[in-house]
Structure formats: C-alpha cells, structure tokens
NUTORVO-838090 format. One line per 2 residues: number of its first residue (from 1); for each residue x, y, z of C-alpha. Coordinates in Angstrom, 1 decimal. Layout:
NUM = X:Y:Z ~ ...
This chain:
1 = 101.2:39.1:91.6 ~ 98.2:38.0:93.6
3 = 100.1:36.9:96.3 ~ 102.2:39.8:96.9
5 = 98.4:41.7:97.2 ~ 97.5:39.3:99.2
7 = 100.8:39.6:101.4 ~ 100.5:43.7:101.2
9 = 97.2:43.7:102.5 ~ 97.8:41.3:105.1
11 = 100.9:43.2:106.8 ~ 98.6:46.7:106.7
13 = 95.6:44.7:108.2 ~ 97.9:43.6:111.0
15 = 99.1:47.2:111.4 ~ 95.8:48.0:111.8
17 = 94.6:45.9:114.4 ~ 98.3:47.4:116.0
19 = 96.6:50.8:115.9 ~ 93.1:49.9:117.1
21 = 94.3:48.2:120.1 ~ 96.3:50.9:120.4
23 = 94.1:53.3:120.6 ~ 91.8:51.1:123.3
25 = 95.0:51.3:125.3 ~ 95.2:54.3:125.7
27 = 95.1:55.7:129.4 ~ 96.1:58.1:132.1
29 = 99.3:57.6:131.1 ~ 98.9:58.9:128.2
31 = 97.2:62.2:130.0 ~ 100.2:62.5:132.3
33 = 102.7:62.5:129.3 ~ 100.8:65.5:127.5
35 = 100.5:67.1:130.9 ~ 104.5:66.9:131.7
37 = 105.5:68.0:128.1 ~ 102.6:71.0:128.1
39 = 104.4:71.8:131.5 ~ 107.6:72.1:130.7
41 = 109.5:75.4:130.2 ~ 112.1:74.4:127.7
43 = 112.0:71.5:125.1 ~ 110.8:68.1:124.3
45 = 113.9:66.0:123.5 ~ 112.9:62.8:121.8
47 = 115.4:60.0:121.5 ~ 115.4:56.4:120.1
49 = 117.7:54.2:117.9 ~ 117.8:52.3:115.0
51 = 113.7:52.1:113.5 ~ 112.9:53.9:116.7
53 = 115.4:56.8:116.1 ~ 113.5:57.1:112.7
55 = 110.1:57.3:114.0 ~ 111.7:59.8:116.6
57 = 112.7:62.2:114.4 ~ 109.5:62.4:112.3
59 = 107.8:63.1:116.0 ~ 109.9:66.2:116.5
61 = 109.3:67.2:113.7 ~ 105.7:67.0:114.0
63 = 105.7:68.3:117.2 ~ 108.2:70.9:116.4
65 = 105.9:72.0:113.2 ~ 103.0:72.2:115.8
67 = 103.9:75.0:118.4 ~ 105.9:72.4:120.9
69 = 109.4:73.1:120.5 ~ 111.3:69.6:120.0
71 = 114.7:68.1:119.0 ~ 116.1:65.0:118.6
73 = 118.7:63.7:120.2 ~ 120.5:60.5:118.7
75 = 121.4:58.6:122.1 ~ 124.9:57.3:120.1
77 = 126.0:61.3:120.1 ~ 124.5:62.0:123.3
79 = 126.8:60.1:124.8 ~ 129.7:62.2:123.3
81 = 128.6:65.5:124.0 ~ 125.0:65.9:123.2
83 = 123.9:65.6:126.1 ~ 124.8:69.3:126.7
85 = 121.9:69.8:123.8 ~ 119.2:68.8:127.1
87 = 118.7:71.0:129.7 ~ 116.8:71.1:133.5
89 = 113.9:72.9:131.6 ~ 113.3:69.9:129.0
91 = 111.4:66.5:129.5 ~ 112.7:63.1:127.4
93 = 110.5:61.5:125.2 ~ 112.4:57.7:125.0
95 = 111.8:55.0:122.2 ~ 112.7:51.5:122.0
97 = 111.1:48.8:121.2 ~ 112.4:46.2:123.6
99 = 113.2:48.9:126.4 ~ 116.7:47.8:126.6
101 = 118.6:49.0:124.1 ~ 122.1:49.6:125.4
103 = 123.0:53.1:123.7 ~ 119.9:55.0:126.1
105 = 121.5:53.8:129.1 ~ 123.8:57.6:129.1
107 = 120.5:59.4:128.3 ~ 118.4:57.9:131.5
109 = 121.3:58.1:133.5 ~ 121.3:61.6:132.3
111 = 117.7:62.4:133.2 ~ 118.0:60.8:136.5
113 = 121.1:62.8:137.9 ~ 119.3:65.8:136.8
115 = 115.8:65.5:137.6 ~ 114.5:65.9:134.0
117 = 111.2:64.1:133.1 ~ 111.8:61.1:131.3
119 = 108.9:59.5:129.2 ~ 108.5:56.1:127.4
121 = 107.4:54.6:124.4 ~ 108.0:51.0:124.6
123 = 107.0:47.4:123.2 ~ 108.4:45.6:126.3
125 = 106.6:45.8:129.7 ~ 109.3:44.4:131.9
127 = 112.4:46.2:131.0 ~ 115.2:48.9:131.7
129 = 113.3:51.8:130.0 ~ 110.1:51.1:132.0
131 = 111.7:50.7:135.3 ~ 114.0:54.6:134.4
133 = 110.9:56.3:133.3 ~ 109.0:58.5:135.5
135 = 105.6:58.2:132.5 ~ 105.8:54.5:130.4
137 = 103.5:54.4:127.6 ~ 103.8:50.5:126.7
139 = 102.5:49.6:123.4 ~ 99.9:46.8:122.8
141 = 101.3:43.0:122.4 ~ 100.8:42.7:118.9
143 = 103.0:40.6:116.6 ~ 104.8:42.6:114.1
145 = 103.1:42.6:110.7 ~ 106.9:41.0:109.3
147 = 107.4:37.0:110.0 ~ 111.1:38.0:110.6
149 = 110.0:40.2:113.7 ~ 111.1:43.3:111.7
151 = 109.2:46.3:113.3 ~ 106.6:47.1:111.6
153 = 103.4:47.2:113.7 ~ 105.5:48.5:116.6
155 = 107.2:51.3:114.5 ~ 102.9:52.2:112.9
157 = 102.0:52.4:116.8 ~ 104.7:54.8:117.9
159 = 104.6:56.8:115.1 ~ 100.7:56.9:115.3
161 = 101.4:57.1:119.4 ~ 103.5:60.7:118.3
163 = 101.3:61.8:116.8 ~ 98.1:61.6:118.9
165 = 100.8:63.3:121.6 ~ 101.8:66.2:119.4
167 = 97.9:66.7:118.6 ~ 97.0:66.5:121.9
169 = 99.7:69.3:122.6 ~ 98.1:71.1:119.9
171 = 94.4:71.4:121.4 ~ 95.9:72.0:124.8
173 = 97.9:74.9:123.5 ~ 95.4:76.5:121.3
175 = 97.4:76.0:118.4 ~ 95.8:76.9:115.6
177 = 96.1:76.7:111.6 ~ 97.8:80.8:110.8
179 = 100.2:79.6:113.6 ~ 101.2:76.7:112.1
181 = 101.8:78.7:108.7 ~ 104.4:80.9:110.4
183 = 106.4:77.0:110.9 ~ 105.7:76.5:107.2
185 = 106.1:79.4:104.9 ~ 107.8:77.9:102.0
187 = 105.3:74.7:102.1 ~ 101.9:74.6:100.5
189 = 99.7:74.5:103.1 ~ 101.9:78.2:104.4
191 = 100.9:79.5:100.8 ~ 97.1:78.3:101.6
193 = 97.7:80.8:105.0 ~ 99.0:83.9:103.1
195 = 97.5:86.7:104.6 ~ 96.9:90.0:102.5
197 = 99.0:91.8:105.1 ~ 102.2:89.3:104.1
199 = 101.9:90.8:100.3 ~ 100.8:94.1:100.2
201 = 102.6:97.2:99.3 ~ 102.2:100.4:101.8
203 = 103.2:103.8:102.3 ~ 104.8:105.5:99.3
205 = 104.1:102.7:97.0 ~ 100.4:103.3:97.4
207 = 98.9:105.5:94.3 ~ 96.9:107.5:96.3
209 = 95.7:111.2:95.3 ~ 92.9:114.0:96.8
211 = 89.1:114.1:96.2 ~ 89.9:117.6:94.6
213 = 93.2:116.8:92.7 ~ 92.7:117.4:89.2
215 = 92.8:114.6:86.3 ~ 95.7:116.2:85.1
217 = 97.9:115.6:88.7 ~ 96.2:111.7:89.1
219 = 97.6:110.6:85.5 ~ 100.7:111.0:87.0
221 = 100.3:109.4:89.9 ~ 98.5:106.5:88.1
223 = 101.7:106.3:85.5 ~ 103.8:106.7:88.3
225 = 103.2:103.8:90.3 ~ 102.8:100.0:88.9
227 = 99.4:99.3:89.5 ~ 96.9:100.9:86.7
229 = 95.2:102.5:89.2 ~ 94.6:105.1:91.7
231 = 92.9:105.7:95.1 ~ 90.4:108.7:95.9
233 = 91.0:110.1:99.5 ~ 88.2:112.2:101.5
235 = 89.0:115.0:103.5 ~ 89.1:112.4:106.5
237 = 91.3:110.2:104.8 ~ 89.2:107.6:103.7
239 = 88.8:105.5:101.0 ~ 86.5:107.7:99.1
241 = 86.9:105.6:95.3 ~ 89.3:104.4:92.9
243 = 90.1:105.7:89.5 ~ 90.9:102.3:87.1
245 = 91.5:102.5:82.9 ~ 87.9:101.7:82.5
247 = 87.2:105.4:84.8 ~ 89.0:107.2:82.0
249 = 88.1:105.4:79.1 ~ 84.6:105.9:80.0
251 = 85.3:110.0:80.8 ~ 87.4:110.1:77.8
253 = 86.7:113.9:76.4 ~ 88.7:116.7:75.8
255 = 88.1:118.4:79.2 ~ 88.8:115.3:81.3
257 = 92.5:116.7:82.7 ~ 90.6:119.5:83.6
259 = 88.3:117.5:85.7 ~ 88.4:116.6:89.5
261 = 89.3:113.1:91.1 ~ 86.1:112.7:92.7
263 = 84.3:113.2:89.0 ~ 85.6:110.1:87.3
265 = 86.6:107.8:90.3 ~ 84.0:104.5:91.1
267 = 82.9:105.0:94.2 ~ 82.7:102.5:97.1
269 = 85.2:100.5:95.1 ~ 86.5:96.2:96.0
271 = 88.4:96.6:99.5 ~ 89.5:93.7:101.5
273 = 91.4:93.7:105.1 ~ 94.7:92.8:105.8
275 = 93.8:89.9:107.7 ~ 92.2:87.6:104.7
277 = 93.7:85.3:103.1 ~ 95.6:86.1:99.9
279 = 93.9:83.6:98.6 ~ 90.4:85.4:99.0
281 = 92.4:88.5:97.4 ~ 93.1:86.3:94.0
283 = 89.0:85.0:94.2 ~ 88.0:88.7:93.9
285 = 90.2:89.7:91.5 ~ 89.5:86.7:89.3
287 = 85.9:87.0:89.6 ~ 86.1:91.1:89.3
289 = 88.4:90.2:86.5 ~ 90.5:93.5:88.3
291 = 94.5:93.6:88.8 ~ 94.4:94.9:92.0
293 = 93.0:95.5:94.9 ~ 93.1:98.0:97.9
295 = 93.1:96.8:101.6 ~ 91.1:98.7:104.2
297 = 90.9:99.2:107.9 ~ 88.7:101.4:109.6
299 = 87.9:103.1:106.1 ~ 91.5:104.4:105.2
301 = 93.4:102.2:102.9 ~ 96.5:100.3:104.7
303 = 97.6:98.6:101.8 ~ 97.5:97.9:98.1
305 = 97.5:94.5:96.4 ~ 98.6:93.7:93.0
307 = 96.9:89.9:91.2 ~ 101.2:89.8:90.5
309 = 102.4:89.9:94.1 ~ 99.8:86.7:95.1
311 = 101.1:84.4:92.2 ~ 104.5:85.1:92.7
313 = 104.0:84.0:96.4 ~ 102.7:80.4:94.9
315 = 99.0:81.3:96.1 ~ 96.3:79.5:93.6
C-alpha cells in the first residue's frame, strides 16, 4: 500500500513540474492564438486523436460553456464528410502529441486549401503539425509521469494549455458569471444564477387590489390567487403595502369587510427587483419567515414570487 502512495504521488508531482514549466513557457504564441480565435467570425473547431481527441473534447466544451462557440471534430470522420462541419469563418485548434499523427493529415490539408487558421498544441518541436500550422504552441520536454511513455504529463499540459486559452477568451470577451448561467441552466452553478425575473409570476397572476377597495372585494382576490396575500396599489400605481394573514388576523372585528385596503395593509412592505438572485429572494423569505415576496421596479410591482417557485427551481 505504501508504495502505490508513493507511486501516486510521484506521477502527480511529475505532472506538476509538467504544468509549471508549462506555464514559464508560455509566450507570444500563446497571445497570437487567443488573438486569432477572439478574431474569428465563426467557430473554433478543435481536433485531435486518441488521448488527444479526449483532452479535445473537454476544451470545446469548456470553451463552448464559456461564450466561444466550439466543436469538435474527430479527424477520422472529418475525413468522411466532416469536414463540411468547418467553414472559412472558423480557426483549427490541432492536438497531437508527436505532431504526426497520420489521421490530421485531411484536416491541415483542409485548412490550407482554404485559408482557415490552423493552431497547434503539440509535444514534438520538429514535426508535420508544426511545419502546417500558421500558431504552434509546443509543450515543455517533460517525461511523461508513466515509465511506459503513456501520456500523462503531456495530456495534464494540454488540457491545462485549454484551459488557460478558453479563460483567456473569457477576460477578453467580457464574459461574465449570469452569462455563463444562460450555458448552464440545468447545472448547479445556473441554479446559483437564478434571477428573480426567471421565476416570478406577472400580469393576471399578481393579487393586486386598490388603496380604496374594500376588505370585502380583497378577500377575494386574496382567495383567489395562490399566494396568501395581496398587494395595495396607490392612485399612481405603486406599491403602496401588502395585506398578509397576519394583516387580518390582527384587524380581525366584525367591521373589517367593511373596511378599506389601505386600513389593514403593512405599509412599505419586503420588495426585491427582478434582477437579484433567486437565491437572495429565499434569504429574505427565510429570514422574514414570509411565503412570498413582491418584485419592484421603479415603485410599481413587476412581479410576484412565491418561497415554492425557488425550491422547485433547485435554488438553496
């Protein structure tokens, strides 16, 4: 047992001294890669077999996830008719590890007859790949963490080499974190980006009534609707108060159907805006220990929110 710890931490230092010396080797070439694929009007296509077609695939999907529109192609298919997926308007992204692997050979031949940006990510200085591509990124000369020569360390640096590109493409874009939720709205950190505005009911489904309406008319239109609640509107249309349970318990008498709206309501009640997170919503409501929640802008309610209608959308 000790000496498969001792192996394990022996392979992940030796990826690690992979990725610092990758990160020291880092240079223009590097800036001219982000600079071609921020350029570009259509996609990144990123292509690579084998270990290399892996690590390719998680890159477009990082970059994909991260406001730079990506696909990969698998070179084998390419040269049967996906090559018709890449267009004038995309740039290649390339991986192999010894720059010579036989199944690219279509794809740069590709690139070249059409004038489409080819980028490398290679182990292997002197090679095919390097001498095709108009940007070569060649990774460090480290031995592969595996005695065998399995990649290991070269597959950590391209996959670490992706993403510092797709990040890079990230600050350059202005990406930021509620666009990345749009990419992600069934994963948790979409959930953690809920706004208000994604959840809340408007229009007709709002329990609204009048300043003046009697008691009587807002029952009603407190049973009608689900929430347990009603909003007050001014004579401007604003948010004037909100009449809860506790508002009639505590005007419970026998002339309170006879009384106004604006004689039991709470006024300046909770309000939020649309464009908080839904997760803000649930802290007030928790901490208010209140069900729901009305959303404002400009002073006229846009919106309500039930403590329901965030759980159900897997915010906590």
């Amino acid at each position: 047992m000790k000496n498969d710890i001792a192996h394990g931490r022996a392979v992940i230092k030796r990826e690690i001294e992979g990725l610092a010396a990758l990160a020291d080797s880092l240079d223009e070439r590097f800036a001219r890669a982000v600079e071609c694929m921020a350029g570009i009007k259509g996609r990144v296509i990123i292509t690579g077999m084998g270990k290399s077609g892996h690590v390719a695939r998680k890159i477009a999907a990082t970059m994909a996830s991260t406001g730079t529109p990506a696909l990969f192609v698998h070179p084998g298919e390419a040269s049967h008719g996906d090559l018709g997926m890449i267009t004038k308007d995309d740039a290649v992204l390339a991986l192999s590890n010894s720059g010579e692997t036989a199944e690219l050979a279509d794809i740069i031949a590709y690139c070249k007859r059409f004038t489409i940006p080819l980028i490398a990510m290679v182990r292997r200085k002197s090679s095919m790949l390097v001498d095709a591509a108009n940007i070569a990124m060649v990774l460090p000369d480290i031995a592969e963490a595996c005695l065998t020569g399995a990649p290991t360390t070269s597959t950590t640096m391209m996959l670490a080499l992706g993403d510092a590109l797709a990040v890079a493409l990230v600050e350059r874009k202005g990406f930021t974190r509620n666009d990345f939720s749009v990419f992600h709205p069934g994963g948790k950190l979409g959930k953690a980006f809920t706004r208000v505005s994604d959840l809340m009911h408007t229009g007709k489904e709002m329990p609204m009534v009048k300043s003046d309406m009697l008691m009587s008319e807002v029952l009603l239109a407190v049973t009608g609707k689900r929430f347990g609640c009603a909003g007050v509107l001014d004579g401007k249309g604003k948010l004037a108060g909100v009449i809860t349970d506790g508002d009639l318990r505590r005007h419970m008498q026998p002339k309170l159907l006879a009384m106004k709206a604006s004689a039991v309501m709470t006024k300046k009640p909770l309000t939020i805006r649309p464009q908080a997170l839904a997760a803000e919503a649930l802290g007030i409501m928790n901490d208010k220990r209140i069900t729901s929640l009305f959303i404002v802008e400009d002073g006229k309610p846009v919106g309500i929110l039930h403590i329901h209608d965030v759980l159900r959308a897997g915010v906590a």
